[in-house]
Residue, then its C-alpha position, 0 to 999 in steps of 0.5 A: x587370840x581369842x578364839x584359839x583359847x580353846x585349844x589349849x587343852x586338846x593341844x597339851x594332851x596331844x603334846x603329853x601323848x605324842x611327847x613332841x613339841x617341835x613340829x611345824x606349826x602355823x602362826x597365830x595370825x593364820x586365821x585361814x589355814x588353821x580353819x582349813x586345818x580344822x575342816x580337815x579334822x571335822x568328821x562326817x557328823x559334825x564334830x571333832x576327835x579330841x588331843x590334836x593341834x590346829x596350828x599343826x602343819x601337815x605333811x602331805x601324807x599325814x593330810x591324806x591319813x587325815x582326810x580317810x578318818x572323815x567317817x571315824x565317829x571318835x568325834x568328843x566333847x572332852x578336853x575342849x573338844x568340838x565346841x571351840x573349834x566351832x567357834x573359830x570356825x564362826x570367827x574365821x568366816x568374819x575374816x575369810x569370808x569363805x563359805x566352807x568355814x561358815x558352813x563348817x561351824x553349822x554343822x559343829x552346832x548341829x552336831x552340838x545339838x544332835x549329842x544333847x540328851x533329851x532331859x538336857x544333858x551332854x556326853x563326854x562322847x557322841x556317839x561313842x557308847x562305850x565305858x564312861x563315854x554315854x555319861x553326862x559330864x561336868x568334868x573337864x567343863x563339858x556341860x559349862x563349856x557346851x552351853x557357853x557355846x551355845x548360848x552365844x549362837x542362841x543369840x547370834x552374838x560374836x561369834x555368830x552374827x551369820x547363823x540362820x535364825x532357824x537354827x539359831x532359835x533351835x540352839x535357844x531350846x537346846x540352852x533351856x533343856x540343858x540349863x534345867x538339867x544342870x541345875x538339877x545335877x546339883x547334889x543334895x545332902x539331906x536335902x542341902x544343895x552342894x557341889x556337882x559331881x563329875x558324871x552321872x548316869x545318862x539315864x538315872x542322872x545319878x552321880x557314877x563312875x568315869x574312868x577307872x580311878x575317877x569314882x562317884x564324887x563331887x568335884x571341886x574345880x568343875x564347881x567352882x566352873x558350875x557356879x561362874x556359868x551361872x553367875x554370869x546371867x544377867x537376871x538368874x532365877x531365884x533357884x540359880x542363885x539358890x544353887x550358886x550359894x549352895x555350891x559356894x556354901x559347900x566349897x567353903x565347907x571343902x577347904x583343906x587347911x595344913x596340907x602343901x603339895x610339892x614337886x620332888x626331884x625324882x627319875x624321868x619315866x615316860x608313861x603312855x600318856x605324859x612324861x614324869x619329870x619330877x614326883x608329887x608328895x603331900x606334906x603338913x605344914x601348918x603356912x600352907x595355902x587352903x586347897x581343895x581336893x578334886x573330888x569329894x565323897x558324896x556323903x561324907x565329903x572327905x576326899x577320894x583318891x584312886x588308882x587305875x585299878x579302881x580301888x580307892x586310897x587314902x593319901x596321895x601317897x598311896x596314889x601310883x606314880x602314873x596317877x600322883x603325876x598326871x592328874x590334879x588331886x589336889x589344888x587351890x582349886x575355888x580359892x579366887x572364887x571365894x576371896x573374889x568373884x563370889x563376894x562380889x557377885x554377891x555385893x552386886x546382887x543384894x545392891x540390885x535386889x535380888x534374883x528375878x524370881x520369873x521371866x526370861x533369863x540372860x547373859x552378859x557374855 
């Protein structure tokens, strides 16, 4: 179902960390409990904890357990969380037409805006200060899907027919102060619009360092996301279209050629946060498809690879088992983008004359 979408993620990281998939859940048609499901989960401020399962079926105590972290402020934007399940919470107040949902989504928005910075910019995390979590993130779709979100109830369209005007006019601030912050993120090499990197300092909006093995780089796949945002305005700005050729310039200039990444055989091992089941190896093979690393050197765009310790490597080889498995380092990451969505939103473009280069912009969807 639609609005289940995005819970993919939070769902699979609980599945990898949990290693279990054979708990009860709920069906996708339980529209009403899988709400109350996620009002059990809300926090006090508004939002949610990543990695949990709404379709999960709680046993007694295991609601109990949940309802005494209602004060935890763990609450995250990462992995898809908060902004989806504010959305289900909105749908699901058209389908039960029970207040709890509808006033539950008000206060996902609100928390929503509480976490946004002032120049614009969200969180990996809020309020959580700790390590990368005060950064601005693009990573994971952080900024893209906050915004995508948010734009919706700007405009009170699906899934937000019922929201307040109030409220709804100030989520129209908070989309204008975030989209000139993303268009700002863009990365300038010598002065030529590039890709986005994947978290900057919340402060000096400089590219930095997320986790351990995540160091200061552009990041391909987040970009290709960055650029689709943007493609989708009716009538973007003359520097939103600056900014979609640019990226899609340097993801052109990104393609990896002669490199395939294959699954081997190999012993299971069970790490704290997934199951590796088989290994992962890099092998030259000139009929092999484009790819793109995840993340690119911010000045000489060759790839960046890490380990947990924080020291960069130069192969996937050199990458451990831990991280070669259970992380993306490699993939045909803007492949579609640049055979189709860029081609013709660019057709469309020059058909139509052009970016509007003032007023007011909007979205199809």
């Amino acid at each position: 179902m639609r609005w289940q979408s995005g819970f993919r993620d939070g769902i699979k990281h609980y599945r990898d960390q949990s290693n279990r998939t054979d708990y009860a859940r709920y069906r996708e048609e339980q529209t009403r409990e899988i709400a109350d499901n996620l009002l059990l989960h809300q926090r006090a401020n508004g939002g949610w904890p990543p990695n949990f399962d709404p379709l999960r079926i709680l046993t007694p105590d295991e609601r109990r357990e949940t309802a005494e972290e209602h004060w935890r402020e763990d609450t995250s934007l990462d992995n898809h969380a908060s902004y989806p399940n504010t959305e289900f919470l909105a749908w699901a107040y058209s389908v039960t037409r029970n207040e709890r949902h509808r006033d539950a989504a008000v206060r996902g928005l609100e928390f929503l805006l509480k976490a946004q910075y002032p120049h614009g910019g969200w969180p990996h995390s809020w309020p959580n200060k700790r390590d990368y979590r005060p950064h601005v993130t693009i990573v994971d779709g952080v900024m893209v899907g906050v915004l995508t979100t948010l734009h919706r109830a700007a405009d009170r369209r699906e899934p937000f027919q019922a929201l307040p005007p109030e409220l709804a006019a100030r989520v129209g601030e908070a989309v204008e102060r975030g989209d000139r912050c993303l268009l700002a993120l863009q990365v300038k090499r010598n002065g030529v619009l590039t890709g986005w990197a994947s978290q900057y300092d919340e402060i000096t909006l400089k590219p930095t360092q997320g986790r351990s093995y995540e160091l200061p780089a552009l990041i391909s796949s987040e970009t290709v996301g960055v650029l689709e945002y943007l493609m989708s305005f009716d009538t973007p700005t003359a520097e939103m279209e600056a900014a979609i050729e640019g990226g899609a310039r340097w993801l052109e200039e990104s393609q990896i050629r002669g490199l395939r990444i294959v699954r081997v055989e190999a012993e299971t091992i069970r790490y704290q946060n997934h199951t590796s089941r088989d290994d992962v190896v890099a092998i030259e093979d000139a009929t092999a498809p484009v790819l793109w690393a995840r993340f690119y050197d911010l000045e000489t765009n060759e790839p960046v690879l890490a380990n947990r310790d924080g020291l960069r490597v130069k192969s996937l080889a050199e990458v451990e088992r831990e991280r070669r498995t259970g992380y993306s380092w490699y993939g045909g990451y803007a492949s579609h983008f640049l055979k189709t969505t860029y081609p013709a939103w660019r057709a469309a473009r020059l058909k139509d004359g052009g970016a509007e280069a003032a007023g007011t912009v909007s979205r199809t969807k």
